[in-house]
TIBALO-414583 format. One record per residue: residue in three letters; z, x, y of N, C-alpha, C in turn. Coordinates in Angstrom, 3 decimals, m for minus. Last residue first. Layout:
N
+------+----------+----------+----------+----------+----------+----------+----------+----------+----------+
: nulo :      n_z :      n_x :      n_y :     ca_z :     ca_x :     ca_y :      c_z :      c_x :      c_y :
+------+----------+----------+----------+----------+----------+----------+----------+----------+----------+
:  ala :        Z :        X :        Y :        Z :        X :        Y :        Z :        X :        Y :
...
+------+----------+----------+----------+----------+----------+----------+----------+----------+----------+
# end
This chain:
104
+------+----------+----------+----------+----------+----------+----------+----------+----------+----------+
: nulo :      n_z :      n_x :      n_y :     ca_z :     ca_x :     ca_y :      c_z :      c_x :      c_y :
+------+----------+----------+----------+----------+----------+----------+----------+----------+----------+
:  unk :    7.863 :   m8.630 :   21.307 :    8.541 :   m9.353 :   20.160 :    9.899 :   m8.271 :   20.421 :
:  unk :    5.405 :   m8.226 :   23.032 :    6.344 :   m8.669 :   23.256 :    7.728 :   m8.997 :   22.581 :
:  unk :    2.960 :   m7.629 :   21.623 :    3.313 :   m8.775 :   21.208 :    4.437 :   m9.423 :   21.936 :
:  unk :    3.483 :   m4.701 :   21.695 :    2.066 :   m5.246 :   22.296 :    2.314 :   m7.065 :   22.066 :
:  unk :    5.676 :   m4.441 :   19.608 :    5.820 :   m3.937 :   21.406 :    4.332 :   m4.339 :   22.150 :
:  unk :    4.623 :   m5.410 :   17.183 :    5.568 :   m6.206 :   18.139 :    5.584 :   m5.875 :   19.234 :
:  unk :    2.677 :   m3.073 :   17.102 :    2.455 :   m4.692 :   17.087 :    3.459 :   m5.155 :   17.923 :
:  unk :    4.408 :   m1.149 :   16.784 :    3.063 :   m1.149 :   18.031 :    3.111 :   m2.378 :   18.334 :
:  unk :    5.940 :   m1.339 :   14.388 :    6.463 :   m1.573 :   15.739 :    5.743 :   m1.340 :   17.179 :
:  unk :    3.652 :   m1.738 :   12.726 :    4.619 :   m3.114 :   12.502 :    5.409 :   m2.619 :   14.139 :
:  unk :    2.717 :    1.066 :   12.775 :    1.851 :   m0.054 :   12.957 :    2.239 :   m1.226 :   13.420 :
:  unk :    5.360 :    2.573 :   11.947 :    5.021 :    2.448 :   13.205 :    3.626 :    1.293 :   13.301 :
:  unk :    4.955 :    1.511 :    9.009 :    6.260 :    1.140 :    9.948 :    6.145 :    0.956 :   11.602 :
:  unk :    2.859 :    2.753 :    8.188 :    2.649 :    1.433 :    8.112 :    3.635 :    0.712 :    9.074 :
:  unk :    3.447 :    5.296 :    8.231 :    2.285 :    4.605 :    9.318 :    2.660 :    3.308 :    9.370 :
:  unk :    5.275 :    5.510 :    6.579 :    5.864 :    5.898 :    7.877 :    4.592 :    5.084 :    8.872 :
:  unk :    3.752 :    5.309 :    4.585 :    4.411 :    4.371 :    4.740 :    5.171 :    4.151 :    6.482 :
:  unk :    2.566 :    7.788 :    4.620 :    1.639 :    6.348 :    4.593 :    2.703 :    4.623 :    5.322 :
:  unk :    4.105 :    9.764 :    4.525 :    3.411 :    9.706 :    5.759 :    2.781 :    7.994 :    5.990 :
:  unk :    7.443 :    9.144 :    2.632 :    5.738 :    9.403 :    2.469 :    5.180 :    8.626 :    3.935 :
:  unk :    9.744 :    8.539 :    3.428 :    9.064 :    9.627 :    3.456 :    7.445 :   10.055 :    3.340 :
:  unk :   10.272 :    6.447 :    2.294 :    9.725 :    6.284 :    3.987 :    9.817 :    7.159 :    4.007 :
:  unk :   10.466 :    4.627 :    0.280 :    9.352 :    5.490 :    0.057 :    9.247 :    5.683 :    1.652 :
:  unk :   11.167 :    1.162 :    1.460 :   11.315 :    2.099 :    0.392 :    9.967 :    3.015 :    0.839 :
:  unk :   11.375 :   m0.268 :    3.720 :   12.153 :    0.434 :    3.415 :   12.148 :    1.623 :    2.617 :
:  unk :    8.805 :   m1.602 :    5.940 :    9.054 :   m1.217 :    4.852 :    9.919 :    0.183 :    4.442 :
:  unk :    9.840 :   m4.513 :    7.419 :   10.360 :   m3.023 :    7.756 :    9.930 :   m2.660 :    6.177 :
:  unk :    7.654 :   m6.629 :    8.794 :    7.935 :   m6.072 :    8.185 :    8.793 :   m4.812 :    8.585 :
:  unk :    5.926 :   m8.368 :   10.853 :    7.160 :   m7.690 :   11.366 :    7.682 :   m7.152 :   10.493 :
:  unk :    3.373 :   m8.391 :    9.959 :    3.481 :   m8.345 :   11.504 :    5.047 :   m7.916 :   11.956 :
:  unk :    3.909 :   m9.134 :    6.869 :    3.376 :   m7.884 :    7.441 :    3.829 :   m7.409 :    8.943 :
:  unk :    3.840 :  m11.354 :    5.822 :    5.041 :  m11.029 :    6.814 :    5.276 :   m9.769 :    7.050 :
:  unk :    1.991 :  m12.118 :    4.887 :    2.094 :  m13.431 :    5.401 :    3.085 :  m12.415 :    6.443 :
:  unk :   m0.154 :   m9.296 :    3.957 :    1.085 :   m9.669 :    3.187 :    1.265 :  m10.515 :    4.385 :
:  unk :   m2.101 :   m7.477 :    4.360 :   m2.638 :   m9.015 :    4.285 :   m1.017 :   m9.461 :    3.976 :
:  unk :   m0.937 :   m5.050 :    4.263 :   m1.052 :   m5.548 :    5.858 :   m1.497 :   m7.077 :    5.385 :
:  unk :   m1.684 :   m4.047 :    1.763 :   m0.540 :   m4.443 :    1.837 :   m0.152 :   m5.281 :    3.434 :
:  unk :   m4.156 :   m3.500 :    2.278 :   m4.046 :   m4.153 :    1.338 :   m2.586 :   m4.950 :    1.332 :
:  unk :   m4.215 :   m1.184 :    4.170 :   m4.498 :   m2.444 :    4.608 :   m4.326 :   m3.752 :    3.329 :
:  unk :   m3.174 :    0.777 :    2.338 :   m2.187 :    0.120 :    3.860 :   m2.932 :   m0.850 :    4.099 :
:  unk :   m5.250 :    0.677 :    0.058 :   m3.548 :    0.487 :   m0.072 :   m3.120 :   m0.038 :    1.087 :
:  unk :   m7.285 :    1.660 :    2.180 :   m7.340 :    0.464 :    1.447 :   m6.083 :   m0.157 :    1.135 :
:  unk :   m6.101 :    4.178 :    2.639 :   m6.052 :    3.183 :    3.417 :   m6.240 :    2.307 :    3.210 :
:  unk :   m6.089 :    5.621 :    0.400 :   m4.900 :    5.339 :    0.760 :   m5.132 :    4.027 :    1.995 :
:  unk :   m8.519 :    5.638 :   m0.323 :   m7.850 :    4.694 :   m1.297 :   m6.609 :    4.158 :   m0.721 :
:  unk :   m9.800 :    8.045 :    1.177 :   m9.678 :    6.212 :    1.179 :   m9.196 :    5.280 :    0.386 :
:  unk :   m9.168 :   10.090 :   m0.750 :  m10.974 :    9.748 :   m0.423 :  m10.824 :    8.227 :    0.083 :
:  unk :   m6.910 :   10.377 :   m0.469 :   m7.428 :    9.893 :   m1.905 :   m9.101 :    8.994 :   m1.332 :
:  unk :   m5.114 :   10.803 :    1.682 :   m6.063 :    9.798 :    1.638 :   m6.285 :    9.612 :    0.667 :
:  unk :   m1.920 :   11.955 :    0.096 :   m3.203 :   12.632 :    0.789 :   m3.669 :   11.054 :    0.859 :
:  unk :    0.151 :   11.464 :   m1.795 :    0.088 :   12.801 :   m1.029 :   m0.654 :   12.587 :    0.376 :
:  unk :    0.179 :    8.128 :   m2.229 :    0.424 :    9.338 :   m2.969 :    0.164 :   10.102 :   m1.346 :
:  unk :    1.484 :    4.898 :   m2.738 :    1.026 :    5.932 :   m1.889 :    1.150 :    7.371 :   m1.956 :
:  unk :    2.965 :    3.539 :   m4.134 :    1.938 :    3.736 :   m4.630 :    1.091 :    4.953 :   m3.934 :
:  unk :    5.129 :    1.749 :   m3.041 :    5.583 :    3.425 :   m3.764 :    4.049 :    3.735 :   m4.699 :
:  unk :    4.479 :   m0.079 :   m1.521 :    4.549 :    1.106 :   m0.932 :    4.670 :    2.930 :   m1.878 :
:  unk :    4.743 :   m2.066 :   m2.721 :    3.088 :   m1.551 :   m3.324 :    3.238 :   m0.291 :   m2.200 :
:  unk :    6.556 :   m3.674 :   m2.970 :    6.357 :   m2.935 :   m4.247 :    5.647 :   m2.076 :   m3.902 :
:  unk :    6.187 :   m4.751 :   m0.548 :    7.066 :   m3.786 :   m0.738 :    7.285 :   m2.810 :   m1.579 :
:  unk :    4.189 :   m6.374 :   m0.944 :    3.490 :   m5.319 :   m0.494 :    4.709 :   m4.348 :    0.039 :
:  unk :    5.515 :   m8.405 :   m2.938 :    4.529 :   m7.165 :   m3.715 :    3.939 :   m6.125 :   m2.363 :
:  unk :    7.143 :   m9.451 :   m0.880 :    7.595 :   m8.403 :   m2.420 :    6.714 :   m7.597 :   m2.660 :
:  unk :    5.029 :  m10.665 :    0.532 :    6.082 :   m9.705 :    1.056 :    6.579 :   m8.743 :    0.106 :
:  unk :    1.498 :  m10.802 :   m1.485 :    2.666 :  m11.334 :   m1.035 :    3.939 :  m10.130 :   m0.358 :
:  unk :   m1.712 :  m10.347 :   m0.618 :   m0.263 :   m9.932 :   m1.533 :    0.980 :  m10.984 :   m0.552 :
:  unk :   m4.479 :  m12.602 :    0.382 :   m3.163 :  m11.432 :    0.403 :   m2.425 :  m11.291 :   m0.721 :
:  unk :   m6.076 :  m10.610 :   m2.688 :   m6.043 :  m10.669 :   m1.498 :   m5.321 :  m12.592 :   m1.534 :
:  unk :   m6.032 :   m9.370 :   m6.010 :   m6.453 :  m10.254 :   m4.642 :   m5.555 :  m10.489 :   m3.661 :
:  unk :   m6.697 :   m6.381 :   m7.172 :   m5.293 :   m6.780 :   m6.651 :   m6.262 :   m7.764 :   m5.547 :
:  unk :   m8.775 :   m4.818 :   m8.199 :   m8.149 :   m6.274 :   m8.669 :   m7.063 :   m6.916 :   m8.493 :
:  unk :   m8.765 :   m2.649 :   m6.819 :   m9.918 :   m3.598 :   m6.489 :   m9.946 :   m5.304 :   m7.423 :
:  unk :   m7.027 :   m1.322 :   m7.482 :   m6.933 :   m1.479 :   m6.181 :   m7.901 :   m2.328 :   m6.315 :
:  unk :   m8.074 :   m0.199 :  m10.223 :   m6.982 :   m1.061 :  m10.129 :   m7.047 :   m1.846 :   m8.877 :
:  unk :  m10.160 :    1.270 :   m9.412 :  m10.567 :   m0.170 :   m9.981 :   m9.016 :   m0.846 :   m9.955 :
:  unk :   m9.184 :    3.281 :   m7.981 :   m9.685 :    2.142 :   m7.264 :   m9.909 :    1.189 :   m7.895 :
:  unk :   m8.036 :    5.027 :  m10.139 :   m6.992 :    4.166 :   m8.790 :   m7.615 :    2.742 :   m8.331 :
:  unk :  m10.183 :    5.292 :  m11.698 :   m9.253 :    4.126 :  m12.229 :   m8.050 :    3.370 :  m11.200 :
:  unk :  m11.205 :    6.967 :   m9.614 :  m12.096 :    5.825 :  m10.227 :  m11.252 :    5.079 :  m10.725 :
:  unk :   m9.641 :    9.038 :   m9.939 :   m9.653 :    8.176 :   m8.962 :  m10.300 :    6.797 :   m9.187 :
:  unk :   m9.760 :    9.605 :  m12.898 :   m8.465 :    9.481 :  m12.349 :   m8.454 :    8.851 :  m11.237 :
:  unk :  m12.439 :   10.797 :  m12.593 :  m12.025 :    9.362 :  m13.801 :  m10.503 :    9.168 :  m13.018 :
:  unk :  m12.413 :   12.525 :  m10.883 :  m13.576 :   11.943 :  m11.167 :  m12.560 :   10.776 :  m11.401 :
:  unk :   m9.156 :   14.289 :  m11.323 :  m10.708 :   14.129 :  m11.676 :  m11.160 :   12.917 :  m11.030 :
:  unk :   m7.507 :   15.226 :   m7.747 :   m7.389 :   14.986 :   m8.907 :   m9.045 :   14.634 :   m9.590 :
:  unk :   m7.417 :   16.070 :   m5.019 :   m7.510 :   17.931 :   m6.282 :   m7.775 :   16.676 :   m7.768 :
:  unk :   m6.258 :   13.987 :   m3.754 :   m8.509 :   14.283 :   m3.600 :   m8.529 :   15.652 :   m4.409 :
:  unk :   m3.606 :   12.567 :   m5.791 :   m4.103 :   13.142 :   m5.152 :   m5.995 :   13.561 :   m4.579 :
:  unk :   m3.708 :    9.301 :   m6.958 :   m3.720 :   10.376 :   m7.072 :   m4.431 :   11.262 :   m5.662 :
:  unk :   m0.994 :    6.773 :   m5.899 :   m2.471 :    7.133 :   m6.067 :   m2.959 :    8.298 :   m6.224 :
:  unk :    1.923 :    6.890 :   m8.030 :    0.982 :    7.062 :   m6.929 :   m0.217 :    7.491 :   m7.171 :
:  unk :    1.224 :    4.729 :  m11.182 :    2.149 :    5.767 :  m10.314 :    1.277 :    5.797 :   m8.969 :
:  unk :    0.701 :    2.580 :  m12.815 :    0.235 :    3.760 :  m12.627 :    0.638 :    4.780 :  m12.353 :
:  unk :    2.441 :    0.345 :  m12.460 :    2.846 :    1.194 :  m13.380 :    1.939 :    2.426 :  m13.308 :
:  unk :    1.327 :   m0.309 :  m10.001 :    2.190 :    0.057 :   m9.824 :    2.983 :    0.884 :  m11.094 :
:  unk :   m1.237 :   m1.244 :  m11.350 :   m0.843 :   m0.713 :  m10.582 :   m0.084 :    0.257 :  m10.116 :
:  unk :   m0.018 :   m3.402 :  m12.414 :   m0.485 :   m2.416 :  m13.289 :   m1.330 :   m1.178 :  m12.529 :
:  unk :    1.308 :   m4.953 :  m10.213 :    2.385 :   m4.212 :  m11.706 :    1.410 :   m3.089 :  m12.594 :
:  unk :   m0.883 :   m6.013 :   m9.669 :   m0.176 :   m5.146 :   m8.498 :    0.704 :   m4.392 :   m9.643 :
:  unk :   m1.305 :   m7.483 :  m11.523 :   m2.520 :   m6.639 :  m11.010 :   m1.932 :   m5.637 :  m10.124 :
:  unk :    0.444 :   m9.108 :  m12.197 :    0.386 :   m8.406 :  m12.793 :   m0.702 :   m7.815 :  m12.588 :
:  unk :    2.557 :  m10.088 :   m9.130 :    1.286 :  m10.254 :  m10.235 :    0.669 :   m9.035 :  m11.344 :
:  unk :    5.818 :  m10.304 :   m8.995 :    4.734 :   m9.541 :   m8.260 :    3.444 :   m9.431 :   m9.699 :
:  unk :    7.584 :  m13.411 :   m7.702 :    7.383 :  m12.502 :   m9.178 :    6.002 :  m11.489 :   m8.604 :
:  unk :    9.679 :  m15.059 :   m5.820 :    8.311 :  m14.826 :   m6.268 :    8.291 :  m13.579 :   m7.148 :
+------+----------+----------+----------+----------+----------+----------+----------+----------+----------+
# end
């Protein structure tokens, strides 16, 4: 599968900007974030880890983690890349709550 070009433009953005960044700079995070439909696919919500910037971003960041949670193979995912950033680290422990409440 190929990652849509809503998630790619996106993703060519860079990480979501920091809550020090302008007005217009977040505003363009979210309009991107708001044309990425629902679910993503496994690839693209692997892609879509290196999007996660510093901070919340006034909620953008969580939108991002749940955006990427619609992915078919979310529930057991390991996301590899970018596992320094706090966001992603959530997203990892989320995937191993689940299974240990799941039995898995």
């Amino acid at each position: 599968m190929t990652i849509r070009r809503a998630v790619q433009e996106l993703l060519d953005a860079g990480p979501l900007p920091s809550e020090e960044a302008s007005e217009e700079e977040i505003a363009s995070a979210q309009h991107l974030l708001e044309q990425i439909a629902k679910p993503v696919s496994g690839e693209e919500a692997q892609a879509l880890t290196a999007a996660f910037g510093s901070d919340d971003c006034y909620g953008l960041s969580w939108t991002l983690l749940h955006l990427i949670e619609t992915a078919p193979s979310a529930h057991n995912a390991n996301y590899s890349q970018n596992t320094d950033n706090p966001w992603v680290e959530l997203l990892n422990s989320r995937v191993e709550f689940g299974k240990e409440n799941r039995g898995v």
